[in-house]
C-alpha positions, 0 to 999 in steps of 0.5 A: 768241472760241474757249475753250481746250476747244474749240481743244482739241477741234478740235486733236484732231479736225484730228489724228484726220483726219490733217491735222495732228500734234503734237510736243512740243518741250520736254524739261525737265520743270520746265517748261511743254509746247510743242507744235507743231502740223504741217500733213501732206502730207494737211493741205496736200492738203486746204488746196489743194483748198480754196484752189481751191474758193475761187479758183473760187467768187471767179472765178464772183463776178467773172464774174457781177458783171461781167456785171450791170455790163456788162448794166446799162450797155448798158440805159442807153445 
């Protein structure tokens, strides 16, 4: 589980980097504050890159993988 300071926190760090921004959508002043929270083009930069950091780490797990299948299903022929 994530406290709500800590969300907070890092909401304002994601903020502080550029990643993401905030706008309040709620005009009434009875009620209580929405906040939506926007993924910046830096944002979705930075979420594709790791996206393909990822798919290549995954690519590697499967080449290796399949490598010590097949090298461990010669041996036993």
């Amino acid at each position: 589980n994530i406290s709500l300071g800590k969300t907070n926190y890092l909401l304002h760090e994601l903020i502080l980097k550029g990643f993401i921004k905030a706008k309040s959508f709620t005009s009434n002043p009875g009620k209580l504050k929405k906040i939506h929270y926007l993924l910046t083009e830096k944002g979705l930069e930075e979420k594709f890159r790791l996206l393909q950091h990822f798919l290549l780490r995954k690519e590697t797990e499967y080449n290796t993988l399949k490598q010590e299948l097949e090298h461990s299903l010669n041996g036993k022929v």
